[in-house]
C-alpha positions in Angstrom: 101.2 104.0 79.2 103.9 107.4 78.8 102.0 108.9 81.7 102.3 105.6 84.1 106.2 105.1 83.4 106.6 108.4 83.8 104.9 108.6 87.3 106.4 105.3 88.4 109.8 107.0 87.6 110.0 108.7 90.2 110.1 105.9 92.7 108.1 106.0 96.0 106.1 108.4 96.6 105.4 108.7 100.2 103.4 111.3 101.7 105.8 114.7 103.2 108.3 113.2 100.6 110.3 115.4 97.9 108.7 112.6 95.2 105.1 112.9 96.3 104.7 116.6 96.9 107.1 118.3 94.7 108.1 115.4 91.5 104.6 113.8 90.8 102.8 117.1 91.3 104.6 119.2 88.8 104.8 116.2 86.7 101.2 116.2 86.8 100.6 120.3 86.3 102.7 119.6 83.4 100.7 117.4 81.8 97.8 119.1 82.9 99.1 122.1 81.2 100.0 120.4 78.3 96.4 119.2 78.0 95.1 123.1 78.3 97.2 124.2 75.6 95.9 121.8 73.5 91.8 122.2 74.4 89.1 123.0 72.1 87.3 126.2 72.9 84.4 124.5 73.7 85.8 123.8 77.0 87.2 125.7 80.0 90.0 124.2 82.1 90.9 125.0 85.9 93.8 124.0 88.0 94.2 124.3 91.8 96.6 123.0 93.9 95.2 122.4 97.3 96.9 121.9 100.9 94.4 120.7 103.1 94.9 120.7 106.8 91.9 118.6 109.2 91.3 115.9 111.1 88.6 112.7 111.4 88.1 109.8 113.6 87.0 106.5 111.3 86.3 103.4 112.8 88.1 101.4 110.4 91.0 99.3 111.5 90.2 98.8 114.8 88.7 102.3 115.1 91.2 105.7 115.4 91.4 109.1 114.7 93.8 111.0 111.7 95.1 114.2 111.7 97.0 115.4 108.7 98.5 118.8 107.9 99.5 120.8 104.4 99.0 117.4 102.4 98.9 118.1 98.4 95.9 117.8 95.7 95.7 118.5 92.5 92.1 119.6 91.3 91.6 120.3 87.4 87.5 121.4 86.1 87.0 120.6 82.9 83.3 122.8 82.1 81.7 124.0 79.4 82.8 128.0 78.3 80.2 129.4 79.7 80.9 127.5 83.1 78.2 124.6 84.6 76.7 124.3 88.2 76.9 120.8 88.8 79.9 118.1 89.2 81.0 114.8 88.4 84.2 113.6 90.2 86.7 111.1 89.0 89.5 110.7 91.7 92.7 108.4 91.9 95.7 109.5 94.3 99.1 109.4 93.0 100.7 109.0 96.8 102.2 105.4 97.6 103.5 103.0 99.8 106.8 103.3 101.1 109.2 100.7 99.7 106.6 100.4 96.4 106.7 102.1 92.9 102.9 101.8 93.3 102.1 101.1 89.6 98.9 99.7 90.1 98.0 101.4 93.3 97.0 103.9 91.9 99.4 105.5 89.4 97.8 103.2 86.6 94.5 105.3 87.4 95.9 108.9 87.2 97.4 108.1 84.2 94.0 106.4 83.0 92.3 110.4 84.6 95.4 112.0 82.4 94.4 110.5 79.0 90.4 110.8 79.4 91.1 114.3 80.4 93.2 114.4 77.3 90.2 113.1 75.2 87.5 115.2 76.7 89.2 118.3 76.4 90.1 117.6 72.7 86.3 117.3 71.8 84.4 119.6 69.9 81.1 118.6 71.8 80.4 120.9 74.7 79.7 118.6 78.2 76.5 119.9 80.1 78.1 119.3 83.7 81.7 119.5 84.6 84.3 116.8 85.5 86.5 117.4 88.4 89.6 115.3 88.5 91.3 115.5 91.7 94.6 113.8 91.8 94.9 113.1 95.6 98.0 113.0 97.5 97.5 111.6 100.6 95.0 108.6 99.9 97.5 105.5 101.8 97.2 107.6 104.5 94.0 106.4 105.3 91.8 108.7 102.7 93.7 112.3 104.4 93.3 113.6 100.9 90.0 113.0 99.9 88.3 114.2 103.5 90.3 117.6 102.6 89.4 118.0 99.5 85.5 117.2 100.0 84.9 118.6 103.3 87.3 122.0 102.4 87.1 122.6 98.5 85.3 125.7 97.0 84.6 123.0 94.2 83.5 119.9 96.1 79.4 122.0 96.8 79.0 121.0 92.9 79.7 117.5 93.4 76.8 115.2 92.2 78.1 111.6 91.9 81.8 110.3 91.7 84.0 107.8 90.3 86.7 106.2 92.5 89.5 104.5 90.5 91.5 102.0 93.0 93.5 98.4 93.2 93.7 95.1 95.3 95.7 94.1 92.9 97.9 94.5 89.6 96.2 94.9 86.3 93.5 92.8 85.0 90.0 94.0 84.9 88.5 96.6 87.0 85.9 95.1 89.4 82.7 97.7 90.7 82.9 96.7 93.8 80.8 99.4 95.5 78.0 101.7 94.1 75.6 104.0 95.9 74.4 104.8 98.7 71.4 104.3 96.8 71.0 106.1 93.5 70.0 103.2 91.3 70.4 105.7 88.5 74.2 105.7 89.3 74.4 101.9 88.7 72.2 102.3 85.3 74.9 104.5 84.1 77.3 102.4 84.4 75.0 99.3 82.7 74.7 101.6 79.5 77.6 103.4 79.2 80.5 100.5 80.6 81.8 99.2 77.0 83.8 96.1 79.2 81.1 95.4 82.5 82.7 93.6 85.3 80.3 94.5 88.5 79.4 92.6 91.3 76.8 93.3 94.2 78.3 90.4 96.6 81.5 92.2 95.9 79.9 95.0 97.5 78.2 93.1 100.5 81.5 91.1 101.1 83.6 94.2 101.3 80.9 96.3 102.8 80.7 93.2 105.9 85.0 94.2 106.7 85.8 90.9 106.5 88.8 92.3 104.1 90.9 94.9 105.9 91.1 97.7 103.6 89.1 100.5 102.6 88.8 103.4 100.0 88.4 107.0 99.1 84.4 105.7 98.6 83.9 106.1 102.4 85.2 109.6 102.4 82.9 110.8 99.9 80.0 108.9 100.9 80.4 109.6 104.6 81.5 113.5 104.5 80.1 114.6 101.7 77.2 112.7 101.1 77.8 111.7 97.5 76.7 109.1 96.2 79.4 107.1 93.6 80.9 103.6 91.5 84.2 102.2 93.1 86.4 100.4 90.7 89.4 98.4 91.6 91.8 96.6 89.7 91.9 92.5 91.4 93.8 90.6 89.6 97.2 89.2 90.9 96.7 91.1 94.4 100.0 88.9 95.6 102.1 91.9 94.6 99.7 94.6 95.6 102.2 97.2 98.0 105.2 95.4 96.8 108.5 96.4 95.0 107.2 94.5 92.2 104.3 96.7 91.4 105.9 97.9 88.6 104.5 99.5 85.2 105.9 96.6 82.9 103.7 94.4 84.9 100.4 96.3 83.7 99.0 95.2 80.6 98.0 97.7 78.3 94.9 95.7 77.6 94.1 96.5 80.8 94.9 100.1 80.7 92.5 100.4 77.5 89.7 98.5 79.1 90.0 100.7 81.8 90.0 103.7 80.1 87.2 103.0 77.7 84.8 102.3 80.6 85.7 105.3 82.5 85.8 107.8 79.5 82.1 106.7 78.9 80.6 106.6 82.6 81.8 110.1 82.5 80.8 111.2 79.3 77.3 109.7 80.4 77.3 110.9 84.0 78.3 114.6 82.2 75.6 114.6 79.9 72.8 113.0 82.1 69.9 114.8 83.3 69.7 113.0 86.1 73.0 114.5 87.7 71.7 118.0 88.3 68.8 116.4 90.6 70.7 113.1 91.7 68.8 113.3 95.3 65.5 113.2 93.4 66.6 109.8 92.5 67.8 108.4 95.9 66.0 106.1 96.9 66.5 102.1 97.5 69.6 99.9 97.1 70.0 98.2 93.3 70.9 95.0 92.5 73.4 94.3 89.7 75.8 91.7 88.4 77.4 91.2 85.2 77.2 87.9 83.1 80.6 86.5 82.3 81.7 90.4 81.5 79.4 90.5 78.7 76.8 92.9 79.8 75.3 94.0 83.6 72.2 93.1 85.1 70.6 95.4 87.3 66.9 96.3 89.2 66.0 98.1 92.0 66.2 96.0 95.2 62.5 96.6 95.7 61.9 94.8 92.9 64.6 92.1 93.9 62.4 91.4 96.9 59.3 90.7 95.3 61.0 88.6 92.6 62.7 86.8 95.6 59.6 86.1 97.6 57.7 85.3 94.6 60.0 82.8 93.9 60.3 81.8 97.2 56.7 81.4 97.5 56.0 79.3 94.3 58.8 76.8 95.3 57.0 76.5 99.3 53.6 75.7 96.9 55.5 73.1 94.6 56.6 71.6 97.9 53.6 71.8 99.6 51.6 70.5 96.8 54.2 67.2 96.5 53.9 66.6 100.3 49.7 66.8 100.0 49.2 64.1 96.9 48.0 62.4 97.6 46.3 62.9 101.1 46.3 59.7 102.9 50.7 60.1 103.1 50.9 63.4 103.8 52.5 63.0 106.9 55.0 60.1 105.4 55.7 62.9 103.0 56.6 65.2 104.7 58.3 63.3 107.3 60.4 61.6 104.0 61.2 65.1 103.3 62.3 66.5 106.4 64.9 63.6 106.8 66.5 64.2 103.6 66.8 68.2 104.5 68.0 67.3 107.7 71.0 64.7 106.2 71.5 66.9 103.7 72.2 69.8 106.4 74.0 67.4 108.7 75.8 66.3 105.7 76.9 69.7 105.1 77.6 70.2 109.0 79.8 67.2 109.1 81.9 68.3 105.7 82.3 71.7 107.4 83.9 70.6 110.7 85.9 67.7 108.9 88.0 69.9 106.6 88.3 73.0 108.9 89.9 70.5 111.4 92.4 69.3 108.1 92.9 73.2 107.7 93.8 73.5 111.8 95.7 70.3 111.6 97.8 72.0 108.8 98.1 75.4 110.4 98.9 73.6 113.7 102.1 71.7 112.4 103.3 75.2 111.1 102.3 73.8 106.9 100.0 76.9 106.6 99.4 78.9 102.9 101.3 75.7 101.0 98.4 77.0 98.4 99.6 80.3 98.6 101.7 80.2 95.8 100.3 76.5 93.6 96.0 77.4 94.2 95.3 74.0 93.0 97.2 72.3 96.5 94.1 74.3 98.1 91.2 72.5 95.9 92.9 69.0 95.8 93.4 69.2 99.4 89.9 70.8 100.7 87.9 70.4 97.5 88.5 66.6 97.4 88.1 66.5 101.4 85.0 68.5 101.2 83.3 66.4 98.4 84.6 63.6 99.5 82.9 63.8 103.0 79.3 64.7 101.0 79.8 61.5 99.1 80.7 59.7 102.0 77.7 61.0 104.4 74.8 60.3 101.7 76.6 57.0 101.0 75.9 55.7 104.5 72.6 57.5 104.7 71.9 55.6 101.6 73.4 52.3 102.8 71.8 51.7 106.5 69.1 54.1 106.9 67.2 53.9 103.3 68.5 50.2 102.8 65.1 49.1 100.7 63.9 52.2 99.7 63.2 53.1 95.9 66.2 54.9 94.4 64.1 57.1 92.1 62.0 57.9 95.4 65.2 58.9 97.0 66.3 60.8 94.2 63.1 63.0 94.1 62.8 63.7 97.9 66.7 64.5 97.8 66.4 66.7 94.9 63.2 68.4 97.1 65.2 69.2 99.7 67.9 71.1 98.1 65.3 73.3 96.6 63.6 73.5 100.0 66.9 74.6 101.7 67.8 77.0 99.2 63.9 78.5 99.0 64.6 79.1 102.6 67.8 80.5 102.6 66.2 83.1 99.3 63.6 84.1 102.1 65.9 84.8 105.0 68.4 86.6 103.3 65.5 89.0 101.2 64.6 89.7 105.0 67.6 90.5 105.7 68.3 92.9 103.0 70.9 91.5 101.3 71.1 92.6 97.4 72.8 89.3 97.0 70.1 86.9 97.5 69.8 87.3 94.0 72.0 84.2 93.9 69.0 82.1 95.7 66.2 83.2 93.2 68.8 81.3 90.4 69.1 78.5 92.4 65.7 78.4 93.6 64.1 79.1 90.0 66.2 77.2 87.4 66.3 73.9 89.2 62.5 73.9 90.2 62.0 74.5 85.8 63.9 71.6 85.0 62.1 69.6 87.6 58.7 70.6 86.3 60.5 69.7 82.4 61.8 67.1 83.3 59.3 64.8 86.1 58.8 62.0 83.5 62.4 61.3 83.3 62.5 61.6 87.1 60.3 58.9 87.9 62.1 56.5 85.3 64.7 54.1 86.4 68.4 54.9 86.6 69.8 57.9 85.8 69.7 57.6 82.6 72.2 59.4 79.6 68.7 61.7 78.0 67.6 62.3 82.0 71.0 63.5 82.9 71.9 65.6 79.4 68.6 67.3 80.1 69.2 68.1 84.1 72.6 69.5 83.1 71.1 71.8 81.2 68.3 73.2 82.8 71.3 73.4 85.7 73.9 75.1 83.3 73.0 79.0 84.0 73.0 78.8 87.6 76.4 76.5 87.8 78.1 78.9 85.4 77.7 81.8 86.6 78.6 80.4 90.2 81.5 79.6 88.9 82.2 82.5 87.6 81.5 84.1 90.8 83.7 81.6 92.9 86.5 83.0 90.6 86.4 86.2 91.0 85.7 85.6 94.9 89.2 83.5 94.8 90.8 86.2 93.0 90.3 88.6 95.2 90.7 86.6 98.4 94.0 84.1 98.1 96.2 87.0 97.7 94.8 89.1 100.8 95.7 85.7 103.1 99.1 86.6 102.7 98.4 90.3 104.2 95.7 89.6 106.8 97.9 89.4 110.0 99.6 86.8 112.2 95.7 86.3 113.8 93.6 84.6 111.2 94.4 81.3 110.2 94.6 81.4 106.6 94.0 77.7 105.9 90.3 77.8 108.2 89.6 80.9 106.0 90.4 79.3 102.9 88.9 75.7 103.6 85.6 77.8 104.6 85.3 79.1 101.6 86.2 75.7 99.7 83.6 74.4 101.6 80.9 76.4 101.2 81.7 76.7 97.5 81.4 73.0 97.3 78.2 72.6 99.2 76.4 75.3 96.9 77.8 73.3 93.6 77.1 69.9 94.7 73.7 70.5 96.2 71.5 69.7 93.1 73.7 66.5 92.9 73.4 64.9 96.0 70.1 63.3 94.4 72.6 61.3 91.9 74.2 59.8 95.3 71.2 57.9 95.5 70.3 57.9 92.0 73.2 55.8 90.9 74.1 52.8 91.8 77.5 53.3 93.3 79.8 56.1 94.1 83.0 53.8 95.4 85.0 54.5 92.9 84.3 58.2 92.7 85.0 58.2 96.7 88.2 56.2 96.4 89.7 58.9 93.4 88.5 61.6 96.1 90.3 59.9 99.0 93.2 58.8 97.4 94.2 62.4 96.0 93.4 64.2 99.4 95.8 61.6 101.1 98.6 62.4 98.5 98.0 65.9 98.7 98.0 65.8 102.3 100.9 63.9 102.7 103.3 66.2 100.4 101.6 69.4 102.3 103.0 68.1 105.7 106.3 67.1 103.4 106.6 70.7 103.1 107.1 70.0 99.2 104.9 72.9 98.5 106.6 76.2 99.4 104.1 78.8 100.5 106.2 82.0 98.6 107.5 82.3 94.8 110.3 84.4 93.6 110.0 83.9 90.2 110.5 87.2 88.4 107.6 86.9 85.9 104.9 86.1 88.6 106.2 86.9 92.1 104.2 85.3 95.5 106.4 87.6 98.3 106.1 86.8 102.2 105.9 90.3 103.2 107.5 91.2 106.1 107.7 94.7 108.2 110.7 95.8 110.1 110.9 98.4 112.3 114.5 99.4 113.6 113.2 101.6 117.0 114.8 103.2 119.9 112.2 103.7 123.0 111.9 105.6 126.3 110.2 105.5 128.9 109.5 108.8 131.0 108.2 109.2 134.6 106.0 111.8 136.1 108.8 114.0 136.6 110.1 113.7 132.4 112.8 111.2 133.4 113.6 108.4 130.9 113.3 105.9 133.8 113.8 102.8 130.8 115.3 102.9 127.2 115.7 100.2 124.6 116.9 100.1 120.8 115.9 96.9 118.8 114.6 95.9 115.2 111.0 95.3 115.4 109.9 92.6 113.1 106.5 91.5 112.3 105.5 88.8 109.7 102.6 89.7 107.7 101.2 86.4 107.5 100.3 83.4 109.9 103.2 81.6 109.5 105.0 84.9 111.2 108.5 84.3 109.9 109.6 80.9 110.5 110.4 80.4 107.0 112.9 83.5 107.2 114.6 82.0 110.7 117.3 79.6 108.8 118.4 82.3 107.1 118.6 85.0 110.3 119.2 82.5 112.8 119.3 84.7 115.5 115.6 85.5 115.2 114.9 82.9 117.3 112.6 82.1 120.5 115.0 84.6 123.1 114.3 87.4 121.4 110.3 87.5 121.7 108.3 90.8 121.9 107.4 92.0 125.2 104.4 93.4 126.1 104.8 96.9 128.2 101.3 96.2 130.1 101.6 99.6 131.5 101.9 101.6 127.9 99.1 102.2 125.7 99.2 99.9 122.8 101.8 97.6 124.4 104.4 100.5 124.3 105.4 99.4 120.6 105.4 102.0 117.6 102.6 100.7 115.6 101.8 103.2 112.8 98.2 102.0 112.7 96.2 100.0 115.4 96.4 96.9 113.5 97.7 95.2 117.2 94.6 92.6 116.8 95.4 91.5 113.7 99.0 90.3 115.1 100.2 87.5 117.5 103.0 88.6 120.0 104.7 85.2 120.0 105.0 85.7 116.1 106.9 88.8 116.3 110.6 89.6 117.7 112.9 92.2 119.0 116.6 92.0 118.1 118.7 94.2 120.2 120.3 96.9 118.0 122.2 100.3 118.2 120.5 103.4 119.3 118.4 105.0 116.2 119.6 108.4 116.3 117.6 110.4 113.3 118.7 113.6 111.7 115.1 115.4 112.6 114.5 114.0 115.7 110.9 114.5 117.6 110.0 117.6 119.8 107.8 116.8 121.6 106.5 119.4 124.4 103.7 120.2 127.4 102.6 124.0 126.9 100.1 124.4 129.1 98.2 122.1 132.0 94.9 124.3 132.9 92.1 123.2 135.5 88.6 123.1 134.1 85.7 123.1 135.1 83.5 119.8 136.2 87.2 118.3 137.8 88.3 118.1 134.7 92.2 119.2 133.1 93.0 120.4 130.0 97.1 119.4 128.5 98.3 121.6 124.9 100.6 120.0 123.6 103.3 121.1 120.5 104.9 118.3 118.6 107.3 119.2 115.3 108.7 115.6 113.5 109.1 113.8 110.8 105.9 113.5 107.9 104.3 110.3 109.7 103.9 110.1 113.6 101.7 108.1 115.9 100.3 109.4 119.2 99.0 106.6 121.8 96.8 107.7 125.1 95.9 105.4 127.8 93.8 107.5 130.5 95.4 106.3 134.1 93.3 104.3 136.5 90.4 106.5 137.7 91.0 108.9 134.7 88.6 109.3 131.7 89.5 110.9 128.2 86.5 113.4 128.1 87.2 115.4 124.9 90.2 116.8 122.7 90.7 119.0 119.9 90.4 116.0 117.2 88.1 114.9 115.1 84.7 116.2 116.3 86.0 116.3 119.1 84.7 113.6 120.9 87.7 111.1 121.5 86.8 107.7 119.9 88.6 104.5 121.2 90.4 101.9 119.2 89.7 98.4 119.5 91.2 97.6 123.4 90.1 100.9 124.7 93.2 103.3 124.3 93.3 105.9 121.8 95.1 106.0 118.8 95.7 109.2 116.5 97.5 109.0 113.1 99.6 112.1 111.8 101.0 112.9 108.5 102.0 116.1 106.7 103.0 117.4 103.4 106.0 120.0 103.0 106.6 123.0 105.1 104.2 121.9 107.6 104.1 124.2 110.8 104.3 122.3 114.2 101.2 119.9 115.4 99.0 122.1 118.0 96.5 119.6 120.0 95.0 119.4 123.7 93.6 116.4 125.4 91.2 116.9 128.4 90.4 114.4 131.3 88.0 114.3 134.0 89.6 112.9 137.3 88.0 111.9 140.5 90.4 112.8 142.7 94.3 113.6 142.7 97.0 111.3 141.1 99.8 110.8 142.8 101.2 109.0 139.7 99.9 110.9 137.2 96.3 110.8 134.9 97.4 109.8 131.9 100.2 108.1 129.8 100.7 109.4 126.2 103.0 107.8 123.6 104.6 109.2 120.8 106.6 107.7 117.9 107.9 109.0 114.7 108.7 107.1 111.6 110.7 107.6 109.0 109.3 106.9 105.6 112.0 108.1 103.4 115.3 110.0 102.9 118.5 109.4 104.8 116.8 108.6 108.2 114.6 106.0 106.7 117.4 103.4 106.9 119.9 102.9 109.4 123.1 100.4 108.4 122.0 98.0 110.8 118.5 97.9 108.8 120.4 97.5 105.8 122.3 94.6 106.5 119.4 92.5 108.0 117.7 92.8 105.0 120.6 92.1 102.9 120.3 89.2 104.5 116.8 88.1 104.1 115.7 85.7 101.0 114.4 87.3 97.4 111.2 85.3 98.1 110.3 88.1 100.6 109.3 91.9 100.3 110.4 93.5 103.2 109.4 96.9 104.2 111.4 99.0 106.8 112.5 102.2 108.3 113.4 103.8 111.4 111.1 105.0 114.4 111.3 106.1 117.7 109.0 106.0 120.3 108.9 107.9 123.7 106.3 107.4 126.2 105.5 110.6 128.9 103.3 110.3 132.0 101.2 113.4 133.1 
C-alpha cells in the first residue's frame, strides 16, 4: 500500500508532464534501486530507462493512426547470476488520465510489480527464466508505450508469454478477461498456480466482440510481438474508473493482497516452467476456462469443448427423437405437439423482448434514461418484472385458449422438451461457430436432460408436487448458480460502462437487453410450471403491480441517475473543451475564427441534468457541424465522433484561448511525384498531445504517408485521424502525406486540421474554464482543458 500512496501522490500523471516523466519515474528507479541493494546473489538485476519514438495505425475506436515521440519506460530484468535466454513479462503503466490520481488505473498494479519484484529478488531460490517488468508510461495514450517497448527493446526478442495487469474499475477482484492467442499451457498456469481464480472465457468473447469501447496493452503484445499472454483487470465499482475519485483510500488492501498473491505465483510458475522456453511448441487451439464461484478454474482445450458439446448435443437430439417416435402411430402428433411449444416458447421470448425494449425507448424517449444508474435494483424491478411478467403472461394465454383441454402433465413435459430442444440447438450453432463460450449450453443442455431422466416418474404424476419440485431444483441448482454468478459479474462490468459509452447508445435498450436475455435463460426450464400449476394470477399481478410502481416513480424522476455521496460516488462525467479555431484558405488566410467551450456529456442524457444549474447551456448554443472540415472541424482528441450526438453537445461563446506554447505548425516542402501524385513535409512543434485530421479534397485520394506502415488507414466516416503525444524534450514532429490527383485544383487537394491540447500545467485551464466548472454540481466529474484547432487547405 506505501508504494500506491506514494505514486498517487504525485497527482496526475499525464503523458509529456513533469509528474509522469520526471516524479513517478525516479520514484520508481528509487524503489527499484532500493530493491537491488537489498537482492540475494542468486539473482541479477537490470534497469533501463527507455524513450521510444514510433508510430502504428489500430483500428480501434473507430479506426486511426498514433504517433508518439520520446515517451518514458522503465524496464527492470530480474535473471538468474549467470543470466537466462528466455522472458516472462509482467507490465502495468504508471501514466494517467488527466483530471485523475489514477489509483486503480493502473498505479494499484505497479505497486502490486514493486512488491513481487521485492519478493523475488529477496529469494534464495534461483528462477530458470527471467522476469521483465516494464513500467510503461504512455499506456492511456492508446498502448504508445507498450508498441515501443516490444517492437524497439533489445529485451522484448526473449519475451515468451506476459502478464498484463489493468482496471475497468476500482479494487475488487481481478477478472482474466483475455488469455492467449492460443497457448492452452498459458491458461493451465494460471489454473495451478492462481491461489484466488476469478477467470472467465465469455469475458474474453464479450470483450474480444468490441461491444465495450476500451482496449489494453494485450493487443499490443499480441499483435506486434506475437506473444502470447493472461489479461487481468480490476471490475469492480467501474462508476469511478478515470475519475477524481480514484483515489488510493478507495482500494482495499484485500484486494491489493489477492492481487498480489496470484500474480507472484503465475510468475513464479511461468519462471520456472519448461514450457516457456518452447511456448510455440504449445500453440495450438483456443482453451476454454471458467472459474466456479472463485473457488478453483475449469479449463480444456476447445477441441475437446467441441466434442463434449456435440456429444451432448447429439444425445439430447436422440432423447428427443426417441420421445417423438414412442410410440409410432403419434409420431407426427408428437412432433407436431413439440414444435408448437418451441415455437410459443420462442415467440414468447420474441414478444418479452420487443415489449420491454419499447419500456426502455419509452423511458429514454421522455429524457428518464440511467434512473438505474446509481439504485441497480430500479433496473431489475422495472425490466426484470416486465420481462417475467410478459413470459408469464404469453404461456398463460397459450395455456388458456389454445391448449384449453389438454393434460397439464402433458403440457408440462412437451414444454420442458422444448427448452432442452432450443438450447441443444443453440449448443450446436454456437460450437460451429467457435465460440469457447458455448460451454454455457453443454450445462444447460446436460443437467436438465439428467434430472429429466431421474426424475420421469414424478413427471408424469399429477400436480407439481413438493418431492417433484425439491428434486427438479436440484438437479437444476449447478447450472442456475453458476449463471448467476455469471449475470453478476456481467452486470458488474457493464452498468458502470453505460455511463461512459457516448451520447449514441441508449443505455436503457442496452440494459433491458441484457435484463432480458438474462431472464429468458433463467426462466426457460420453468415455463413447464406455467402449465404445471394451476394458476399463475397472483404471481402475474405481484409482477404487474411492481413494474407499474416502478414505472411510475421512473417517469416521476424520483430516482436520480448520479450520486455524490462521498463513500460510493456515481459521477455524470462530463468533458469540456475551452477552444479557439481557425479556418485558413488556400492562400494561409484565416478566412473564419471562433473561441467557445466545447462541452460534451458522456452519457445519453447529454447534460440536461447540468442545464438548471448553467442555464445558459441551453438549445441556441448547439454545436455546428463544419461540413467542409474533416471530422466536423471540432478538436476531438480521439475519433470517438460516432459515439456522440451533435444535438447533445454545445458551444458557449468564450474569450480567445491564447496558450503560452502555442502550435507551429509549417509546409516545408510540396514536391511532384511520380504517377500524378504530390508529396507535402510537414514540421509541427506543440504541446505533449495534438491531433491531426485529413480530408483529401473532391477528386483527391490519400495514397501513402510516412505513418504507420505507411499505408494511410481511414477512420470510421472516411477521413483520417492521427493521434500525437510526446514525453520531455521531444524534437519537432517530421511527417509527409502524399496524394494522387486527377487533374489540377483550383481550390486546393486536401484540407488538414490541426489541434493541440493542453493536458496539464498553466495552459491547461483558462479562468473562464475555471469558473464554468465552479459552477457545475459535485454529482459530476468534469474533465477539461484548453485546445486550439486550426484548419489549412493545400
Amino acid at each position: 500500500r506505501g508504494y500506491l500512496d506514494n505514486i498517487t501522490a504525485i497527482g496526475p500523471r499525464t503523458v509529456g508532464s513533469p509528474e509522469n516523466e520526471v516524479l513517478a519515474v525516479n520514484y520508481l528507479l528509487e524503489q527499484i534501486r532500493g530493491i537491488e541493494r537489498e537482492s540475494t546473489n542468486a539473482h541479477k538485476i537490470s534497469v533501463d530507462i527507455q524513450r521510444p519514438t514510433g508510430s502504428f495505425s489500430i483500428d480501434f475506436l473507430g479506426g486511426f493512426t498514433s504517433y508518439y515521440a520520446n515517451i518514458t519506460n522503465v524496464v527492470v530484468k530480474l535473471e538468474p547470476r549467470s543470466g537466462a535466454e528466455h522472458a516472462v513479462l509482467s507490465n502495468c503503466h504508471f501514466d494517467s488520465v488527466p483530471n485523475t490520481p489514477g489509483a486503480s488505473d493502473d498505479a494499484v498494479s505497479c505497486a502490486v510489480m514493486l512488491e513481487i519484484l521485492n519478493t523475488l529478488s529477496k529469494s534464495s531460490e534461483s528462477l530458470q527464466h527471467a522476469v521483465i517488468f516494464l513500467f510503461n508510461g504512455a499506456e492511456e495514450n492508446i498502448l504508445q508505450a507498450s508498441h515501443g517497448f516490444i517492437t524497439q527493446h533489445e529485451w522484448a526478442k526473449s519475451i515468451r508469454a506476459f502478464i498484463n495487469l489493468e482496471a475497468a474499475g476500482v479494487g475488487g477482484k481481478e477478472l482474466v478477461f483475455q488469455t492467449g492467442p492460443e497457448n492452452p499451457w498459458l491458461v493451465q498456469a494460471y489454473v495451478v498456480a492462481a491461489k484466488h481464480p476469478f477467470a472467465s472465457v465469455v469475458a474474453q468473447e464479450i470483450f474480444q466482440s468490441g461491444i465495450i469501447p476500451a482496449d489494453t496493452d494485450f493487443r499490443i503484445y499480441r499483435d506486434f510481438g506475437n506473444v502470447p499472454g493472461i489479461d487481468l483487470a480490476f471490475i469492480e465499482n467501474g462508476y469511478i474508473y478515470h475519475t477524481e475519485y480514484d483515489t488510493s483510500d478507495r482500494i482495499l488492501t484485500d484486494s491489493i493482497q489477492r492481487a498480489g498473491d496470484n500474480i507472484l505465483a503465475v510468475l513464479k510458475y511461468l519462471a520456472t516452467s519448461e514450457k516457456l522456453a518452447k511456448s510455440f511448441e504449445y500453440r495450438h487451439g483456443n482453451v476454454v476456462f471458467f472459474d466456479i464461484l472463485g473457488l478453483f478454474v475449469l479449463a480444456y482445450p476447445a477441441r475437446v469443448g467441441t466434442i463434449m458439446n456435440y456429444i451432448t448435443a447429439a444425445i439430447a437430439f436422440f432423447y428427443l427423437s426417441k420421445k417423438i417416435l414412442q410410440p409410432k402411430p403419434r409420431a407426427v402428433h408428437n412432433l407436431k405437439k413439440l414444435l408448437t411449444a418451441f415455437s410459443l416458447t420462442l415467440t414468447s421470448w420474441v414478444c418479452t423482448l420487443v415489449a420491454v425494449l419499447m419500456v426502455a425507448l419509452f423511458v429514454s424517449v421522455i429524457g428518464r434514461a440511467l434512473s438505474w444508474y446509481t439504485h441497480f435494483y430500479v433496473s431489475v424491478s422495472l425490466y426484470g418484472t416486465a420481462a417475467a411478467a410478459k413470459l408469464i403472461l404469453v404461456h398463460m394465454l397459450a395455456k388458456k385458449f389454445f391448449y384449453k383441454n389438454v393434460n397439464e402433465q402433458y403440457l408440462g413435459d412437451v414444454f420442458f422438451d422444448a427448452s432442452l430442444m432450443i438450447w441443444s440447438i443453440a449448443l450446436a450453432v454456437m460450437t460451429q461457430m467457435g465460440l469457447c463460450s458455448a460451454f454455457i449450453c453443454t450445462l444447460w443442455v446436460a443437467f436438465p436432460l439428467l434430472t429429466k431422466l431421474m426424475i420421469h416418474k414424478e413427471f408424469s404424476q399429477k400436480g407439481a408436487t413438493m418431492k417433484f419440485i425439491m428434486m427438479y431444483m436440484l438437479g437444476m441448482f449447478v447450472p442456475y448458480l453458476y449463471m448467476l454468478y455469471l449475470s453478476w459479474t456481467v452486470f458488474e462490468m457493464f452498468t458502470p460502462v453505460m455511463g461512459r459509452s457516448g451520447s449514441e447508445i441508449p443505455p436503457d435498450m442496452v440494459l433491458a437487453g441484457f435484463i432480458v436475455i438474462f431472464t429468458m435463460i433463467l426462466s426457460s426450464y420453468f415455463i413447464n410450471f406455467i402449465y404445471l400449476v394451476k394458476s399463475t394470477k397472483t404471481t402475474l399481478v405481484t409482477l404487474t403491480t411492481v413494474f407499474v410502481v416502478t414505472l411510475i416513480l421512473v417517469c416521476s424522476g424520483i430516482f436520480f441517475p448520479y450520486s455524490s455521496d462521498a463513500a460510493n460516488p456515481k459521477p455524470k462525467r462530463v468533458f469540456l473543451q475551452h477552444t479557439s479555431r481557425r479556418f485558413h484558405d488556400l492562400d494561409g488566410n484565416v478566412i473564419k475564427s471562433d473561441s467557445g467551450i466545447w462541452i460534451n456529456g458522456f452519457d445519453y442524457n447529454g447534460i440536461s441534468h447540468i442545464t438548471p444549474h448553467v442555464p445558459e447551456i441551453n438549445d441556441t448554443i448547439r454545436t455546428p457541424c463544419e461540413e467542409q472540415a474533416p471530422f466536423c472541424g471540432l478538436p476531438w482528441i480521439l475519433p470517438v465522433h460516432f459515439m456522440f450526438r451533435f444535438v447533445k453537445n454545445w458551444y458557449l461563446p468564450a474569450p480567445e484561448v491564447l496558450p503560452r506554447s502555442p502550435i507551429h505548425f509549417k509546409l516545408l516542402s510540396k514536391k511532384l511525384m511520380p504517377w500524378n501524385s504530390v508529396r507535402l513535409n510537414f514540421e509541427v512543434s506543440g504541446p505533449s498531445h495534438m491531433s491531426l485530421y485529413v480530408r483529401p479534397r473532391m477528386g483527391s485520394a490519400l495514397s501513402r504517408w510516412s505513418l504507420g506502415d505507411g499505408m494511410p488507414v481511414a477512420s470510421l466516416g472516411g477521413d483520417y485521424f492521427v493521434f500525437y503525444s510526446r514525453g520531455l524534450h521531444a524534437a519537432p514532429w517530421h511527417f509527409w502525406v502524399e496524394l494522387m490527383a486527377s487533374e489540377k485544383h483550383s481550390d486546393g487537394i486536401v484540407s488538414l486540421g490541426i489541434a493541440a491540447h493542453y493536458f496539464f500545467g498553466q495552459d491547461q485551464k483558462s479562468p473562464q474554464l475555471y469558473a464554468l466548472l465552479e459552477r457545475f454540481p459535485n454529482w459530476t466529474f468534469s474533465s477539461g482543458w484548453s485546445c486550439t484547432y486550426d484548419l489549412f487547405v493545400f
